[in-house]
C-alpha positions, 0 to 999 in steps of 0.5 A: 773830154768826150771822145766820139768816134766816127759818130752817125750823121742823125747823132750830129744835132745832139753833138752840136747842141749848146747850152739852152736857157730857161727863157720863159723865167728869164723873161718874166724877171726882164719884164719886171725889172724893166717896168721898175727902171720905167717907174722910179728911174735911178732910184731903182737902178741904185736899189738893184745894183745893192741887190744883185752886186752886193754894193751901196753906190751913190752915183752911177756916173763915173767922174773924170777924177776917178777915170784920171787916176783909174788911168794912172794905175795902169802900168805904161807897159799894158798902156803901150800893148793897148795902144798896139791893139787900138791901132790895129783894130782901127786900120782894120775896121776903117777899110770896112768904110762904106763907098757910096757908087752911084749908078743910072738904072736907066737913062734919067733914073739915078740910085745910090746908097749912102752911109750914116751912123747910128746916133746912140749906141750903149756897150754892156762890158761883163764884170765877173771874174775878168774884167773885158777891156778888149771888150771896149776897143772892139766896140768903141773903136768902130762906133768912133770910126762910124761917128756915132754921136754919143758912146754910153759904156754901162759895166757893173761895179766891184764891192767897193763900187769902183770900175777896173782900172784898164776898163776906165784908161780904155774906154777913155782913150777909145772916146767913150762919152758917159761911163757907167756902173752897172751891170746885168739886167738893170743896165740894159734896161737903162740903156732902153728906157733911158733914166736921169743918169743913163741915157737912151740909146738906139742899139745896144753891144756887148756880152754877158751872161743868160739874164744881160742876153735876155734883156738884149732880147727883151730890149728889141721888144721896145724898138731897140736893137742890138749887136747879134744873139749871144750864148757862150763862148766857143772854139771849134778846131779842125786839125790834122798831123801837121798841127802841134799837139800843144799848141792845140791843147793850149787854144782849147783851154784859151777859151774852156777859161772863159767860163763852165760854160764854154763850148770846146770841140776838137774835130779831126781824121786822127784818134791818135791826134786826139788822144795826144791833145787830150793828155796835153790838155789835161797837164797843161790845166794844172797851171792855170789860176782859173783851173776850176772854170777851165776844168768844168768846161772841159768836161763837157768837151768833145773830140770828134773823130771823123772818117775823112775830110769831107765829113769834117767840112760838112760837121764844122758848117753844121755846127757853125762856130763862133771861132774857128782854127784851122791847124791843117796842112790842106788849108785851101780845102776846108777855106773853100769848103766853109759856109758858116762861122764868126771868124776863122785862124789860119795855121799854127801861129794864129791863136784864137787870143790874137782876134781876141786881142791885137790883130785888127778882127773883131772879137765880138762873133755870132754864138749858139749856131748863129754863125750860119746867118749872121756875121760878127761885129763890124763897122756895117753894126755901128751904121745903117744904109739909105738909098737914094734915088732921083728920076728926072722927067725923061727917067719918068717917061721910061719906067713910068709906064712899067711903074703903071702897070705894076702897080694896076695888077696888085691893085694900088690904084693910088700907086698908080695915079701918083705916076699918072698924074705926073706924066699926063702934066709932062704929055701936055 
C-alpha cells in the first residue's frame, strides 16, 4: 500500500483520481450491439451470449422448474439469513414512503405533490466471480414496496447455462416477475429495445463492469434511465487511536475483494496507526481465496496521513466516497463536517459488510465522486413525484393578475390571454 505523508492540497485531484475507462471505444461496441439486438431481437441475444459467456443456450427465460429446485439447493441456514436480510431491507426502505401534504399557497390555490411508481424497472445483477444475491434484495425489495408492476432481473449465465443457486431463491422470494440469463452489454441492451423474450423497461439498476455501465449510459441516449453512474467499488476509512487495527485491516480488504480494481483509502492524523493497518492488512491477505483479486487492489491503496482533523474533513468531502467508515473517538466532528458520500458506518462494530448485507441501507451507492451530487439507491429511485394543483374562481381572482403580469414581460402573450380570457368571464 501507498503511504502518503501530509501530501499538498494541489497533490489531491491526482490522489483521489479513479480508474478512467476507454469510453470512446466503449461506446462504439455499445452502439453496434444495440443496433444488432434492434434488428434480429433473441436471435442476436443467443449469438452474443455464445460469444461473450462462452455458452449455447436455447432459452433466455428461466422456467419456474429451474427457479423451484435452484431454491431447493439452497441450504435452509442461508435461507434463513436472507430472510433476516429481506426483513430489514424492507422496514427500512418502507419508512422512505412518501406522504402526500397538501398546502393553500394562497387562498383558493391548492398544490400538492403525490407519488407513483415507475411501471417497468430492469435489475442487471454481475456474474463473475461472486454471484451478487444481495444485490437482488437491494433492488428488488424497494421496486416491490414502490409498486412497480413489472421487476425484469437480467444475470449472465455460467458455462453450463445455469443461473446460481441463491440468485433464483432471491429474486423469487423479493417477487421478481421475469428472470433472465444474460448478461453484459447485450442485457441492458434488451432491457432498452425490448426483444420477444426480454421485455422493455423504463429504468434500468444494478452493477457491473466498464461495458455493463457503458451501455447504462448509452441506454439514457434512447430515453431510458438509469439508477446513478457507476465505477468500481470503493471505501474510504478516516480512523484515529481509538480505532482496532485489525478491524481496519479487515474492512479494506472487504472491499480490495471486490475487484483489482477496487479503491482502498485509509485517512488519518497517526503514521503509526498506518504502519500497524498496514502489517496487518498484509497477514491477513494471506487467508483469503480471493487473495490474487484482493492483492491487485491493495497495490494501488493509499494510506494517507494528514496534519489534523480539519485537514482530514475537507479530503474525505473532496473525495467523496461511496462508502465511508468512521473508526473515531470525535465522531460528532467529522458527522458535522461531512458534505459528500453514499453511505457512512459509524464506530468499531459497523463494518462496511453489514450495509452490504443485512442492516436495512442500501447497498447500491454513488462511485467515481458522484457522491458529491447524487444520493444511493432508495425508495425515491423506484418512483417519480407529480404535482398537482387546483385553483378555484376566487385562487384566480388572487394570482391571476400577478400570473398577467409575468407572463406579459417575458413576452407569452398566449400565457397571458389563457388567464385573461378566464378572468374577464368571472368580471362579467
Amino acid at each position: 500500500m501507498k503511504i502518503l505523508i501530509n501530501p499538498e492540497r494541489k497533490d489531491w485531484p491526482e490522489i483521489n483520481k479513479r480508474t478512467v475507462f476507454e469510453n470512446e471505444e466503449l461506446s462504439a461496441i455499445c452502439k453496434e450491439v444495440f443496433h444488432s439486438i434492434t434488428k434480429s431481437g433473441d436471435k442476436a441475444l443467443l449469438e452474443y451470449t455464445k460469444k461473450y459467456d462462452n455458452v449455447d443456450i436455447e432459452q433466455l427465460i428461466v422456467s419456474d422448474k429451474e427457479i423451484k429446485e435452484a431454491s431447493e439447493q439452497v441450504s435452509e441456514k442461508l435461507k434463513e439469513a436472507i430472510k433476516l436480510a429481506k426483513d430489514n431491507i424492507w422496514k427500512f426502505h418502507q419508512q422512505q414512503e412518501f406522504k402526500t401534504v397538501k398546502v393553500e399557497t394562497t387562498l383558493g390555490v391548492e398544490c400538492w405533490q403525490e407519488s407513483r411508481p415507475i411501471e417497468k424497472i430492469g435489475i442487471y445483477i454481475p456474474g463473475g466471480t461472486a454471484p451478487l444475491f444481495s444485490t437482488v434484495l437491494m433492488l428488488a425489495i424497494p421496486a416491490k414496496i414502490a409498486g412497480c408492476r413489472e421487476i425484469v432481473l437480467c444475470t449472465p449465465p455460467n458455462k453450463k447455462g445455469q443461473i446460481a443457486n441463491e440468485i433464483l431463491y432471491v429474486a423469487d422470494l423479493c417477487g421478481v416477475s421475469k428472470i433472465i440469463r444474460l448478461g453484459g452489454i447485450q442485457a441492458v441492451a434488451a432491457m432498452t429495445i425490448g426483444t420477444e423474450s426480454v421485455p422493455a423497461v423504463n429504468k434500468i439498476f444494478g452493477p457491473g463492469n466498464q461495458y455493463v455501465t457503458a451501455a447504462k449510459q448509452y441506454a439514457t441516449t434512447l430515453g431510458v434511465a438509469i439508477d446513478l453512474p457507476a465505477g468500481p467499488s470503493e471505501v474510504l476509512i478516516m480512523a484515529d487511536q481509538s480505532s482496532v487495527p485489525e478491524f481496519i485491516a479487515s474492512d479494506l480488504l472487504s472491499q480490495a475483494e471486490h475487484g483489482i480494481d477496487s479503491q482502498v483509502i485509509l485517512c488519518s492524523t497517526s503514521q503509526t496507526l498506518l504502519k500497524d493497518v498496514n502489517r496487518i492488512v498484509y497477514r491477513q491477505l494471506e487467508n483469503l481465496p480471493r487473495k490474487e483479486i484482493a492483492s491487485r487492489a491493495i497495490q494501488e491503496s493509499k494510506l494517507v496521513c494528514l496534519p489534523n482533523k480539519e485537514t482530514c474533513v475537507d479530503f474525505i468531502n473532496q473525495y467523496a466516497p461511496e462508502h465511508y467508515i468512521l473508526a473515531v473517538s470525535d465522531t460528532d466532528f467529522f458527522l458535522n463536517g461531512l458534505m459528500n458520500a453514499g453511505s457512512v458506518f459509524i464506530g468499531n462494530y459497523t463494518p462496511e459488510s453489514a450495509g452490504d448485507y443485512a442492516s436495512g441501507t442500501n447497498h447500491t451507492l454513488p462511485t467515481n465522486g458522484f457522491a458529491k451530487a447524487y444520493s444511493g439507491v432508495n425508495l425515491d429511485s423506484f418512483v417519480k413525484k407529480i404535482t398537482f394543483q387546483k385553483v378555484t374562481e376566487e385562487g384566480l381572482k388572487n394570482i391571476g393578475p400577478s400570473i398577467e403580469l409575468m407572463a406579459e414581460a417575458e413576452g407569452l402573450q398566449a400565457h397571458k390571454n389563457a388567464v385573461s380570457i378566464r378572468l374577464k368571464l368571472l368580471k362579467s
